[in-house]
mmCIF entry with sequence, helices, sheets and N, C-alpha, C, O atoms, coordinates in Angstrom:
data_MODEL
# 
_entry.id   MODEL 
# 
_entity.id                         1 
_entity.type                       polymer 
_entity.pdbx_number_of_molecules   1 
# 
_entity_poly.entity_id                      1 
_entity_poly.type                           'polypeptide(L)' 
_entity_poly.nstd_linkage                   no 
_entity_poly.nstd_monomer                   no 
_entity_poly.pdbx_seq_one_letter_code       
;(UNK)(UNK)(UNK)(UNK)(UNK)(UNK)(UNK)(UNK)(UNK)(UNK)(UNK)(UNK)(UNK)(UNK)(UNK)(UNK)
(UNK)(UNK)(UNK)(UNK)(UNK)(UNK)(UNK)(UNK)(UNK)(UNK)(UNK)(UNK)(UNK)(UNK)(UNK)(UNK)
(UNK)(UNK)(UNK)(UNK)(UNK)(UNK)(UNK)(UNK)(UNK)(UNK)(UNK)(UNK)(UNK)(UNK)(UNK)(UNK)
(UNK)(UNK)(UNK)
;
_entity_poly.pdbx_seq_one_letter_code_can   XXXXXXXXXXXXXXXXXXXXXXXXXXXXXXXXXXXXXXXXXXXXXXXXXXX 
_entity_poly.pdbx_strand_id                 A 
# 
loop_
_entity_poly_seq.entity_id 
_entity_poly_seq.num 
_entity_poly_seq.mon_id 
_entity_poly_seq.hetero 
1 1  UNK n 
1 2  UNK n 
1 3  UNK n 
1 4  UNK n 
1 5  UNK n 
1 6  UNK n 
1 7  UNK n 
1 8  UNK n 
1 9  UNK n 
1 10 UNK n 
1 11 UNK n 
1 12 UNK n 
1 13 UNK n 
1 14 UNK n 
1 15 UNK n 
1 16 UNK n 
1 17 UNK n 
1 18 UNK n 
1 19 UNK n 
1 20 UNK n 
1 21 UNK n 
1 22 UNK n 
1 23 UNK n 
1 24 UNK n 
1 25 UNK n 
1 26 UNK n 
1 27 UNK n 
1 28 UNK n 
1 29 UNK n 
1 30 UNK n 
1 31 UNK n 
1 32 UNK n 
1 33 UNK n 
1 34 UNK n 
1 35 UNK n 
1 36 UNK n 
1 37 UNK n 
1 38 UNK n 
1 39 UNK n 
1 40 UNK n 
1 41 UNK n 
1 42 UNK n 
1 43 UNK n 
1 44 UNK n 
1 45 UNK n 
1 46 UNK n 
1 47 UNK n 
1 48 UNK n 
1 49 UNK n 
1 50 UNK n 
1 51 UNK n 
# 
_struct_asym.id          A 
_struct_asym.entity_id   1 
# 
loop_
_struct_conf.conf_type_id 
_struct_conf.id 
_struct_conf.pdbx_PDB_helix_id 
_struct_conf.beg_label_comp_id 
_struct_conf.beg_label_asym_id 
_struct_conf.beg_label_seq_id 
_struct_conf.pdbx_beg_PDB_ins_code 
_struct_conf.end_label_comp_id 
_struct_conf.end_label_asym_id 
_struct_conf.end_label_seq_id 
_struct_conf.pdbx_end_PDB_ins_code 
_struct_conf.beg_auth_comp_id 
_struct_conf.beg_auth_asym_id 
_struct_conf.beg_auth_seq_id 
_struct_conf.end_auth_comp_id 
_struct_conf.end_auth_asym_id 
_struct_conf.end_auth_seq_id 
_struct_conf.pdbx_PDB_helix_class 
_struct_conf.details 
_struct_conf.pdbx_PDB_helix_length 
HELX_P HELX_P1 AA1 UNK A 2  ? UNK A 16 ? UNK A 2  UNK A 16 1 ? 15 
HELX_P HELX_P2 AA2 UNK A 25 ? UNK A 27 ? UNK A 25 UNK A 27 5 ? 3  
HELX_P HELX_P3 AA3 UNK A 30 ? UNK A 47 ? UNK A 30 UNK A 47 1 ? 18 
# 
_struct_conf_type.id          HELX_P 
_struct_conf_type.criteria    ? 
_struct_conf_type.reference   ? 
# 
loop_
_atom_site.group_PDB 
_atom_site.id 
_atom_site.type_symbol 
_atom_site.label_atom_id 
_atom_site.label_alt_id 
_atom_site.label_comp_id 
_atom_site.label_asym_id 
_atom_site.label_entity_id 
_atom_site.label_seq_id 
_atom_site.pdbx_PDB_ins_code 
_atom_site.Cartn_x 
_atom_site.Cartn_y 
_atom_site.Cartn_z 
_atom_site.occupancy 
_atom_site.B_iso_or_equiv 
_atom_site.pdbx_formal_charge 
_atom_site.auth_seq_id 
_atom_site.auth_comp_id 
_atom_site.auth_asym_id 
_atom_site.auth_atom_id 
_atom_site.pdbx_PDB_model_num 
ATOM 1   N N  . UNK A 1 1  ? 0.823  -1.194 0.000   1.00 0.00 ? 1  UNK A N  1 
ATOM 2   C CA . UNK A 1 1  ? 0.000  0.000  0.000   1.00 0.00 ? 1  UNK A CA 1 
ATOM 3   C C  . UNK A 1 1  ? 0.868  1.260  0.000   1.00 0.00 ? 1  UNK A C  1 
ATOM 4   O O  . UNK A 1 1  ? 0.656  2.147  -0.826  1.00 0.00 ? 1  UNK A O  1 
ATOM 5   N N  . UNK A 1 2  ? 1.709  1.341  0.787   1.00 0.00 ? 2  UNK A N  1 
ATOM 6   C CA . UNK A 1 2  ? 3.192  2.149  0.862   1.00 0.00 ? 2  UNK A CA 1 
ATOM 7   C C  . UNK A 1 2  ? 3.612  2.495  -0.306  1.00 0.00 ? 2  UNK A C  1 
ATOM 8   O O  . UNK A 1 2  ? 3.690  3.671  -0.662  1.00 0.00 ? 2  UNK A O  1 
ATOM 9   N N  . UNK A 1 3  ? 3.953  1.417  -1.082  1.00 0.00 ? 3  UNK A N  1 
ATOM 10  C CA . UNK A 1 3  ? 4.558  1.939  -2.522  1.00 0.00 ? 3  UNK A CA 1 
ATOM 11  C C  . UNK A 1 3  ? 3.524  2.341  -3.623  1.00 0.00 ? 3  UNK A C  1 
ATOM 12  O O  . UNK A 1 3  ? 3.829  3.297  -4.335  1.00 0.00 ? 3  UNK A O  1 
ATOM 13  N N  . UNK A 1 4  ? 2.283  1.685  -3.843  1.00 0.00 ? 4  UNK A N  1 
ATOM 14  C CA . UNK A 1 4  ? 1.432  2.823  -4.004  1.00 0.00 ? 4  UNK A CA 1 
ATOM 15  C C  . UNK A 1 4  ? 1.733  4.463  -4.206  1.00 0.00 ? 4  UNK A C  1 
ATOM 16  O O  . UNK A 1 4  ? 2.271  5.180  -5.049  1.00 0.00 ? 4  UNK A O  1 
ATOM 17  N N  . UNK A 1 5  ? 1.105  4.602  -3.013  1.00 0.00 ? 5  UNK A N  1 
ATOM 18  C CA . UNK A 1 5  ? 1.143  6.208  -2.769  1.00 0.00 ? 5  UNK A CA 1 
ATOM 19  C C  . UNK A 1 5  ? 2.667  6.524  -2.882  1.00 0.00 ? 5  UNK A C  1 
ATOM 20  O O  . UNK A 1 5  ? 2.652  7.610  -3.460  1.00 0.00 ? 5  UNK A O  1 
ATOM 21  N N  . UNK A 1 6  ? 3.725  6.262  -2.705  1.00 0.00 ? 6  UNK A N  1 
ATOM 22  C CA . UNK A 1 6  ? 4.739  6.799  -3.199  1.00 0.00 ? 6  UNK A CA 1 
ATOM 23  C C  . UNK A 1 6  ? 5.134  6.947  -4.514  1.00 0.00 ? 6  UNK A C  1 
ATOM 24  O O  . UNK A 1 6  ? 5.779  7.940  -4.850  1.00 0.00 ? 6  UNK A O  1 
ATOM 25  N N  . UNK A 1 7  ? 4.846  6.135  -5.253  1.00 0.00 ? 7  UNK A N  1 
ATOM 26  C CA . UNK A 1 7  ? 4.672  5.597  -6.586  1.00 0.00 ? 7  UNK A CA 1 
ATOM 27  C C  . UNK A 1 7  ? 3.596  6.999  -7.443  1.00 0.00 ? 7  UNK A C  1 
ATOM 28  O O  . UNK A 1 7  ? 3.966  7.489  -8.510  1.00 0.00 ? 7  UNK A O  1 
ATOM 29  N N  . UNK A 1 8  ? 2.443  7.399  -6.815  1.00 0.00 ? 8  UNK A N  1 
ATOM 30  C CA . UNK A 1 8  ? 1.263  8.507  -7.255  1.00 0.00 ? 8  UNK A CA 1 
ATOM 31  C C  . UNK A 1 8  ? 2.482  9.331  -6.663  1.00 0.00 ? 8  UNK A C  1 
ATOM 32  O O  . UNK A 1 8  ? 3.351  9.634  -7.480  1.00 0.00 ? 8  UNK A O  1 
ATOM 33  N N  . UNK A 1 9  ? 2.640  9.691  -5.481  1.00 0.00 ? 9  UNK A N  1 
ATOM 34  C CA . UNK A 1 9  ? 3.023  11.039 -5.433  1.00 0.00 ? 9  UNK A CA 1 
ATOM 35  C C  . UNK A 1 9  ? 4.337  11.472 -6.415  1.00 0.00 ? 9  UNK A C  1 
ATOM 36  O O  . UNK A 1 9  ? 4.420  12.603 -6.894  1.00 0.00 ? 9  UNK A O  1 
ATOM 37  N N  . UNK A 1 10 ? 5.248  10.526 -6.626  1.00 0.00 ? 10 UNK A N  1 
ATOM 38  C CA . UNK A 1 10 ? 6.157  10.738 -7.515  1.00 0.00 ? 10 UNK A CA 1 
ATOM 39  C C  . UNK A 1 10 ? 5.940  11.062 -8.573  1.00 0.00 ? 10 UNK A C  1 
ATOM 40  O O  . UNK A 1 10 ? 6.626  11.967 -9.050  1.00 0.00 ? 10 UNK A O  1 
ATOM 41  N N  . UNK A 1 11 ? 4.944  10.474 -9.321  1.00 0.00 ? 11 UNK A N  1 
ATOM 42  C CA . UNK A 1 11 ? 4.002  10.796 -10.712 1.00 0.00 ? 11 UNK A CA 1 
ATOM 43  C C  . UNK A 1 11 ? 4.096  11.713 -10.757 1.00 0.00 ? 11 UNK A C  1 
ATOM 44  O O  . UNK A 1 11 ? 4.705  12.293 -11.655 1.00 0.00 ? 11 UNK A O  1 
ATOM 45  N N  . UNK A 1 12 ? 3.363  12.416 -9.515  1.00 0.00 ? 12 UNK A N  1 
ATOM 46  C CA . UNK A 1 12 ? 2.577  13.718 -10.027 1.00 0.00 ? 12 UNK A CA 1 
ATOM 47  C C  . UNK A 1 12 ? 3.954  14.706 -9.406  1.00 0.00 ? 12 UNK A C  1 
ATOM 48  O O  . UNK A 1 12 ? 3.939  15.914 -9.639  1.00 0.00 ? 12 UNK A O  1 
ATOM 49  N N  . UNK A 1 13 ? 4.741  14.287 -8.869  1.00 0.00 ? 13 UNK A N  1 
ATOM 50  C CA . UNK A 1 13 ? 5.914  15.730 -8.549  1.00 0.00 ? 13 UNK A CA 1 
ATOM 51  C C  . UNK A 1 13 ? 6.737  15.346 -10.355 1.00 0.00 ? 13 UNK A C  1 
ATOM 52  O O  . UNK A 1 13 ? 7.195  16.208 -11.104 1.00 0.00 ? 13 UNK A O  1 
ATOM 53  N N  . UNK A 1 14 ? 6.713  14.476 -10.513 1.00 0.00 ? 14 UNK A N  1 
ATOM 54  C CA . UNK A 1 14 ? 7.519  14.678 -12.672 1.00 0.00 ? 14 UNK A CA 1 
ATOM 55  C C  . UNK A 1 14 ? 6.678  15.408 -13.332 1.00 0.00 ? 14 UNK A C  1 
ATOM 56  O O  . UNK A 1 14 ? 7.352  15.940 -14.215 1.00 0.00 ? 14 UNK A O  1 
ATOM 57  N N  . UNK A 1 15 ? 5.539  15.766 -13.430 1.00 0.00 ? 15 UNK A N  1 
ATOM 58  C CA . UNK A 1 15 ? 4.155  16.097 -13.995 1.00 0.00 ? 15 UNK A CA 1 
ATOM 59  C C  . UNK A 1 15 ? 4.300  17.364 -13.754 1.00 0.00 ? 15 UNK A C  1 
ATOM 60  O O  . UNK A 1 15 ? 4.291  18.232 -14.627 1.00 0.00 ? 15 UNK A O  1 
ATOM 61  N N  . UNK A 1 16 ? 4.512  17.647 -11.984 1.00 0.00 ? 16 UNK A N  1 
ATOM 62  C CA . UNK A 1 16 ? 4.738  19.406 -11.914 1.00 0.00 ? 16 UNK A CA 1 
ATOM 63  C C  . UNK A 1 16 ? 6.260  19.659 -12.207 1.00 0.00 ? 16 UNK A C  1 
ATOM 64  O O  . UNK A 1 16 ? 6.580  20.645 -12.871 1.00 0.00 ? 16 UNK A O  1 
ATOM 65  N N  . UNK A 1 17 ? 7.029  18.947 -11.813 1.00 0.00 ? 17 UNK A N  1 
ATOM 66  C CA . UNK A 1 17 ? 8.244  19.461 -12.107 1.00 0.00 ? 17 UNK A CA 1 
ATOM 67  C C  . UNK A 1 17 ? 9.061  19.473 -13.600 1.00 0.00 ? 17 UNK A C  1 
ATOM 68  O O  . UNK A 1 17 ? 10.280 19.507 -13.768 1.00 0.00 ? 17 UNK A O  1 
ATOM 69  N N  . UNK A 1 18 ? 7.932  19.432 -14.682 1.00 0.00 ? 18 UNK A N  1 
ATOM 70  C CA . UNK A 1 18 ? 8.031  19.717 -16.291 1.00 0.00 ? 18 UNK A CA 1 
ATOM 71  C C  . UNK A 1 18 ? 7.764  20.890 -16.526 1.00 0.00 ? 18 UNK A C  1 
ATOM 72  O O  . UNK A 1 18 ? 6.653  21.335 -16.239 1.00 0.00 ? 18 UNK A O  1 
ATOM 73  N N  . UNK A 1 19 ? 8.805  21.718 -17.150 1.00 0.00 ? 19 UNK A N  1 
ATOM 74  C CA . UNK A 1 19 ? 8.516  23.185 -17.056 1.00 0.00 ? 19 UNK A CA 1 
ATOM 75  C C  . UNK A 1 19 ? 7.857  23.524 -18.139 1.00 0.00 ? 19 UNK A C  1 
ATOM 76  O O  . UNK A 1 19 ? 8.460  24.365 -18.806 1.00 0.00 ? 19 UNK A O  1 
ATOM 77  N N  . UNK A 1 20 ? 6.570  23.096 -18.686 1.00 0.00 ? 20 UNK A N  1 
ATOM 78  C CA . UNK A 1 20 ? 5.301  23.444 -19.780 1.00 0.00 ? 20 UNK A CA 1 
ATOM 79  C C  . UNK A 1 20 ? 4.872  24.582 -19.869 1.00 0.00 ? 20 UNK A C  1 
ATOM 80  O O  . UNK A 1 20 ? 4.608  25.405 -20.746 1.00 0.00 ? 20 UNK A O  1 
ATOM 81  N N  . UNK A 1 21 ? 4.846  24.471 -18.673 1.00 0.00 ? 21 UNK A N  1 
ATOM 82  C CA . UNK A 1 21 ? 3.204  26.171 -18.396 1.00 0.00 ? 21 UNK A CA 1 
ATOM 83  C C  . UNK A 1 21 ? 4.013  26.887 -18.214 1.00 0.00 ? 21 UNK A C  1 
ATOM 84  O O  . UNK A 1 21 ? 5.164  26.798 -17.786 1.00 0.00 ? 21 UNK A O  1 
ATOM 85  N N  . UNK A 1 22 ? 3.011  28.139 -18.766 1.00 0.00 ? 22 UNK A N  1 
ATOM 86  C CA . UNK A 1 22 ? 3.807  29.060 -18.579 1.00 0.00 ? 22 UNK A CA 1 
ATOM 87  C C  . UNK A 1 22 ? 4.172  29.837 -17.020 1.00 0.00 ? 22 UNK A C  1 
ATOM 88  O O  . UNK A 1 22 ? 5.212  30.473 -16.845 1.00 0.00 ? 22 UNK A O  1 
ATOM 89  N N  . UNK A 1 23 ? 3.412  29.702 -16.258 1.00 0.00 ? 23 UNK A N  1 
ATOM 90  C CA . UNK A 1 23 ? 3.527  29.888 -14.813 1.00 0.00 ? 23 UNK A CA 1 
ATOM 91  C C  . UNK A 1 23 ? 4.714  29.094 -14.406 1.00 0.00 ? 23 UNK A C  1 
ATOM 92  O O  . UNK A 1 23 ? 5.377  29.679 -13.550 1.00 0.00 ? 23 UNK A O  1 
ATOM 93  N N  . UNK A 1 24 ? 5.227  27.820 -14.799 1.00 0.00 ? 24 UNK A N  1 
ATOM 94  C CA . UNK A 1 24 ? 6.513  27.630 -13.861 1.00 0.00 ? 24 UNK A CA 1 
ATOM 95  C C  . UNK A 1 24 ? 7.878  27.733 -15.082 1.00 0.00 ? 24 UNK A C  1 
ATOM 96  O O  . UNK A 1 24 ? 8.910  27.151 -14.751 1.00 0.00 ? 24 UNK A O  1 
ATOM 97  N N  . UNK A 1 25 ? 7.873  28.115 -15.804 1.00 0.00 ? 25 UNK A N  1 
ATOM 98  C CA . UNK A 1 25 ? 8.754  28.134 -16.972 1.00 0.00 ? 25 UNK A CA 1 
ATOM 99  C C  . UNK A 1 25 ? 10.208 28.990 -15.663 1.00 0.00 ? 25 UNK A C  1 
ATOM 100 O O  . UNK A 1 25 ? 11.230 28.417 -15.285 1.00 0.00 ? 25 UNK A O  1 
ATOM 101 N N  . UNK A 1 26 ? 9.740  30.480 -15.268 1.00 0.00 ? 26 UNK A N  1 
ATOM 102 C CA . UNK A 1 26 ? 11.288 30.441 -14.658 1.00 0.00 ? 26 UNK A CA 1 
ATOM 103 C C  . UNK A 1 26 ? 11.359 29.446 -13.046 1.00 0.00 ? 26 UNK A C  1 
ATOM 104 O O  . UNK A 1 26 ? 12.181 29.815 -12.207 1.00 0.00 ? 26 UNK A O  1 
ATOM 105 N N  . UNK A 1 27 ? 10.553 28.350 -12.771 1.00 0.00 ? 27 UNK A N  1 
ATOM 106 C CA . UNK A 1 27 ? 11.382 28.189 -11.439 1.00 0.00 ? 27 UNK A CA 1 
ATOM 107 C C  . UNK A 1 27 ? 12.810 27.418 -11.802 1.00 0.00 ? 27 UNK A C  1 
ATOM 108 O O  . UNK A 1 27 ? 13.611 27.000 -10.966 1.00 0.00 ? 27 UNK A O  1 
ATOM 109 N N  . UNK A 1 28 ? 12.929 27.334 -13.155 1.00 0.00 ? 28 UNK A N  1 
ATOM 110 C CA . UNK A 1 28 ? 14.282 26.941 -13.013 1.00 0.00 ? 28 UNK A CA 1 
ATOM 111 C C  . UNK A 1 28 ? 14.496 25.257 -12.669 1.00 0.00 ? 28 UNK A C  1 
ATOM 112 O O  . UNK A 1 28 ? 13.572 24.445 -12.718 1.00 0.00 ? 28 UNK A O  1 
ATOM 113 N N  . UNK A 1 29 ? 15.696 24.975 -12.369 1.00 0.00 ? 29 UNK A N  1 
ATOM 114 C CA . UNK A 1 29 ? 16.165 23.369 -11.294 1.00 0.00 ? 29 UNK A CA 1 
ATOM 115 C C  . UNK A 1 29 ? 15.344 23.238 -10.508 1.00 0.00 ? 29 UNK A C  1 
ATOM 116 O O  . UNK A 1 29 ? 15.032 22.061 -10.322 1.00 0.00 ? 29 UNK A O  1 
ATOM 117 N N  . UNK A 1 30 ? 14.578 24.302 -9.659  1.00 0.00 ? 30 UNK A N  1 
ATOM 118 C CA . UNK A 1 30 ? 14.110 23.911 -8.379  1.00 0.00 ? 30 UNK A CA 1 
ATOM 119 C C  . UNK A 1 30 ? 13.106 22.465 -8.317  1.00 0.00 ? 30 UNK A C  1 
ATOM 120 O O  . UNK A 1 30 ? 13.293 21.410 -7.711  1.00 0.00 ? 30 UNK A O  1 
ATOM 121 N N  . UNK A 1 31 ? 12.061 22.873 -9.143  1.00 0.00 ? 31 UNK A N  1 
ATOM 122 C CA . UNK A 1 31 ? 11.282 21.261 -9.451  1.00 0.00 ? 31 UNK A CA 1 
ATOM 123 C C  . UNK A 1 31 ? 11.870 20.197 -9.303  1.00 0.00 ? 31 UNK A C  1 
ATOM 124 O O  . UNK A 1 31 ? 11.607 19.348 -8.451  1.00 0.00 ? 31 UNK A O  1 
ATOM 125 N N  . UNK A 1 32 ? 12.843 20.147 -10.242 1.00 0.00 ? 32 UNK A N  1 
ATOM 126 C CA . UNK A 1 32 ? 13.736 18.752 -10.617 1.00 0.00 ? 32 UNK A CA 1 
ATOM 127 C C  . UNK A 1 32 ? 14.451 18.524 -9.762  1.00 0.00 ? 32 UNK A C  1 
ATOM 128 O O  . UNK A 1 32 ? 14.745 17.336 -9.622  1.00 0.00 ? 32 UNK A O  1 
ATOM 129 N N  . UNK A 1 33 ? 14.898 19.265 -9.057  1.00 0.00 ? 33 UNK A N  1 
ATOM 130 C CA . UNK A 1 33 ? 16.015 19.023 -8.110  1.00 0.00 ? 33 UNK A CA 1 
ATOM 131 C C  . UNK A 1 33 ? 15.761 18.476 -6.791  1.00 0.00 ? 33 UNK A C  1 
ATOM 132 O O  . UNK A 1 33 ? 16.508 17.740 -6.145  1.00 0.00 ? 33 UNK A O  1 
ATOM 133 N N  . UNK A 1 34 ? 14.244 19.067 -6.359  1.00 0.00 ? 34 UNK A N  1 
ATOM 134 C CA . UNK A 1 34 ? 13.787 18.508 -5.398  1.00 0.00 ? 34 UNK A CA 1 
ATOM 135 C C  . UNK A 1 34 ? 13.393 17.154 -5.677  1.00 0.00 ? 34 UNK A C  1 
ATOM 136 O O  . UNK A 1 34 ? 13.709 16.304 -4.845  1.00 0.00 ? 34 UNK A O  1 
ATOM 137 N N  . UNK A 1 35 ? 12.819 16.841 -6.604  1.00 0.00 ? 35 UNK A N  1 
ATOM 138 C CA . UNK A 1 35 ? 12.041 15.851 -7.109  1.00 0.00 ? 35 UNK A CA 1 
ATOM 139 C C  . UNK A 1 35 ? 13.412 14.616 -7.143  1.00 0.00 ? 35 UNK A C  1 
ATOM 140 O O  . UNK A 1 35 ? 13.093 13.586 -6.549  1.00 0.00 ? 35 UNK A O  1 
ATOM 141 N N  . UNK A 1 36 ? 14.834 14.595 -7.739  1.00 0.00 ? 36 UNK A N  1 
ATOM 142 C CA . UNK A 1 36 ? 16.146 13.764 -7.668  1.00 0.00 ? 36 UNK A CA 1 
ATOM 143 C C  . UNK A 1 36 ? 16.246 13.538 -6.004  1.00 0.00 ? 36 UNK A C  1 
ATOM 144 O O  . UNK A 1 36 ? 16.513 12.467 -5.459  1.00 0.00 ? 36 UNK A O  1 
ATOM 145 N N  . UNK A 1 37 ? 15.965 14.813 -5.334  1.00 0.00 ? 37 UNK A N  1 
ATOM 146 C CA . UNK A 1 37 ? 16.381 14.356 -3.947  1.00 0.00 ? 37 UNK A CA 1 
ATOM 147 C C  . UNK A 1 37 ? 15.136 13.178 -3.332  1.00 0.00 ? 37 UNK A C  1 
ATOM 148 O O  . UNK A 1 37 ? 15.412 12.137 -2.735  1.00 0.00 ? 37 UNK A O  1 
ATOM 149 N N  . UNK A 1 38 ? 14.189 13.512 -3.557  1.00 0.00 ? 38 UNK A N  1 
ATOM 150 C CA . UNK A 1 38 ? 13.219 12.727 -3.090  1.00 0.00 ? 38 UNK A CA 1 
ATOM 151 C C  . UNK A 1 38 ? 13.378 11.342 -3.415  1.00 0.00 ? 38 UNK A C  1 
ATOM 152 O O  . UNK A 1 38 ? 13.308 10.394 -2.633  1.00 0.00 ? 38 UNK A O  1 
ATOM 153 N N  . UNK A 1 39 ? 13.643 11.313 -4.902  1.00 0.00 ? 39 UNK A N  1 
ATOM 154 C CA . UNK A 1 39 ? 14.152 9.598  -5.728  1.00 0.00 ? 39 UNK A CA 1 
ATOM 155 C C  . UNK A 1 39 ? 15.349 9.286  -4.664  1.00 0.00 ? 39 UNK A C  1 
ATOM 156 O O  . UNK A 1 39 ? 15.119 8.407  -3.833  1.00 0.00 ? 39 UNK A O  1 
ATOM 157 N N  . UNK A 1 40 ? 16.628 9.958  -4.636  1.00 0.00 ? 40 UNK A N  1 
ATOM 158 C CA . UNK A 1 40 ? 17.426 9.352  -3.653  1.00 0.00 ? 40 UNK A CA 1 
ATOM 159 C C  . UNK A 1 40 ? 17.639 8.848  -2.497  1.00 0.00 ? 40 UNK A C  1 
ATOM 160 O O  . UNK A 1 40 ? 18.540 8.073  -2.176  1.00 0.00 ? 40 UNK A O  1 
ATOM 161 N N  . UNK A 1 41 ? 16.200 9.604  -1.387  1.00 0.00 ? 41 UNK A N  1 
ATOM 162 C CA . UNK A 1 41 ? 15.800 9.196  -0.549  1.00 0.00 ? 41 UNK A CA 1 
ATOM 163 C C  . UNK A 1 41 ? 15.346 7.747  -0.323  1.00 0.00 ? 41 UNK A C  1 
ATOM 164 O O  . UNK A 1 41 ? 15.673 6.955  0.560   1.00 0.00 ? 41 UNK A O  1 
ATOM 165 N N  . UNK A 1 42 ? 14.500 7.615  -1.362  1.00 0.00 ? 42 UNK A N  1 
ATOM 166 C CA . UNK A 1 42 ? 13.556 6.317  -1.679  1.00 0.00 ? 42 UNK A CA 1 
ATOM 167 C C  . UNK A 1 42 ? 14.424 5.342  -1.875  1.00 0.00 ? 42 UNK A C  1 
ATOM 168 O O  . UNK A 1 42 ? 14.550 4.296  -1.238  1.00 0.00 ? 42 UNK A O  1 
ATOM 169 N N  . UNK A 1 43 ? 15.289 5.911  -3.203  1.00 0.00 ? 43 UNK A N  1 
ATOM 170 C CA . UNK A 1 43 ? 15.994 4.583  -3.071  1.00 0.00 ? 43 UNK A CA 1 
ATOM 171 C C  . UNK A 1 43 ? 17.297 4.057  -2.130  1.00 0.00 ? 43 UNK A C  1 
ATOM 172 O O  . UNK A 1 43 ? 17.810 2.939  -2.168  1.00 0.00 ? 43 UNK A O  1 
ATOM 173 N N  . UNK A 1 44 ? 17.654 5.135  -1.323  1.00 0.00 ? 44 UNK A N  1 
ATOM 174 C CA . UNK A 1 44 ? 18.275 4.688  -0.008  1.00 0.00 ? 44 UNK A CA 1 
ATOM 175 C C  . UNK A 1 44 ? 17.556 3.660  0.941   1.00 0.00 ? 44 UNK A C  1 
ATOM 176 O O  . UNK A 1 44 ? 17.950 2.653  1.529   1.00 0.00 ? 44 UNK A O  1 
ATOM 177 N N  . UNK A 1 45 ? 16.738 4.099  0.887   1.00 0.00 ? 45 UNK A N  1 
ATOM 178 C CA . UNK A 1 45 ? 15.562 3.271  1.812   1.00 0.00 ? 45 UNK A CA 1 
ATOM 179 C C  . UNK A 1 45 ? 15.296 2.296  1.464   1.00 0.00 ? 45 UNK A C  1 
ATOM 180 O O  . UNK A 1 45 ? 15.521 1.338  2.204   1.00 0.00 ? 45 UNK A O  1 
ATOM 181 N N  . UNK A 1 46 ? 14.753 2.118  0.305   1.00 0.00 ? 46 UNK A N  1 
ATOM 182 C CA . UNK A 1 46 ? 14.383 0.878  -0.421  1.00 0.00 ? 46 UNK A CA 1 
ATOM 183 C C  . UNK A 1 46 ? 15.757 -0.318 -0.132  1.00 0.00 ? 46 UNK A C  1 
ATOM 184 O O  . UNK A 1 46 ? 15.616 -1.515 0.118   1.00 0.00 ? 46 UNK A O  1 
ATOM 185 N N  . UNK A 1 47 ? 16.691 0.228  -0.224  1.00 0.00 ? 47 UNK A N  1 
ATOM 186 C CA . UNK A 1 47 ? 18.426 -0.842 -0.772  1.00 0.00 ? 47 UNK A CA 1 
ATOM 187 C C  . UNK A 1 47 ? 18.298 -0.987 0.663   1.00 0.00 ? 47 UNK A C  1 
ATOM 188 O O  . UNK A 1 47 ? 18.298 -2.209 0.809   1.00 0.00 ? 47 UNK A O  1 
ATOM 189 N N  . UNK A 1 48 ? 18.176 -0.397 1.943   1.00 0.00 ? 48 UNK A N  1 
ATOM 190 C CA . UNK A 1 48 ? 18.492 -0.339 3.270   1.00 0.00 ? 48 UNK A CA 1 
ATOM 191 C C  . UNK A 1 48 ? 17.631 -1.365 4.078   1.00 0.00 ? 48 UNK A C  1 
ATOM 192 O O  . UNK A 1 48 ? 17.813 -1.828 5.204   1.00 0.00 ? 48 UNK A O  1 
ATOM 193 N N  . UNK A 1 49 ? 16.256 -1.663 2.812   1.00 0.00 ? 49 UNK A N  1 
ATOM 194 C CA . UNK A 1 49 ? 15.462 -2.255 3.633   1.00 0.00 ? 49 UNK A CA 1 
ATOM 195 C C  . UNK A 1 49 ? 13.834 -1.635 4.534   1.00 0.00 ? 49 UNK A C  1 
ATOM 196 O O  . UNK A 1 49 ? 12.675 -1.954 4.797   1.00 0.00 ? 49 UNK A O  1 
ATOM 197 N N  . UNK A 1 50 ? 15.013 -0.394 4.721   1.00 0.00 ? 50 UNK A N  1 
ATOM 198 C CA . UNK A 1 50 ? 13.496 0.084  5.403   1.00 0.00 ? 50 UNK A CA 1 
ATOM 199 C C  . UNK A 1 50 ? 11.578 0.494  4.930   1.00 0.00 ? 50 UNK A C  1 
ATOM 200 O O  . UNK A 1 50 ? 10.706 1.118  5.535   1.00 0.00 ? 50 UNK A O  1 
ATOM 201 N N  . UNK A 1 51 ? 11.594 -0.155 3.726   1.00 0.00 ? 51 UNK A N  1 
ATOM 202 C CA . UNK A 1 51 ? 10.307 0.491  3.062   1.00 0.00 ? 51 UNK A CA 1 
ATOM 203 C C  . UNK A 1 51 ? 10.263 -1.436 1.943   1.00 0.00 ? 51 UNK A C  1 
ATOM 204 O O  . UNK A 1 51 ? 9.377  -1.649 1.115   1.00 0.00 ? 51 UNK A O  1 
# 
């Protein structure tokens, strides 16, 4: 059930963190960058066992 919802929420942070619209065109890295840290998290966790 866990990976689920991690699985949706990740979706949808690639989805916002595509710079399309014109409203986020200047945030720049910030999207993506958060969005790599979050993947690295996961997959620390994941290799560690804990999830």
């Amino acid at each position: 059930m866990l990976i689920n919802l991690i699985l949706v929420f990740l979706i949808l942070m690639l989805i916002g963190a595509v710079p399309a619209w014109p409203h986020s065109r200047s945030w720049g890295y910030y999207p993506s960058g958060g969005l790599a840290t979050v993947l690295l998290i996961l997959i620390f966790l994941l290799l560690a066992g804990r999830i």
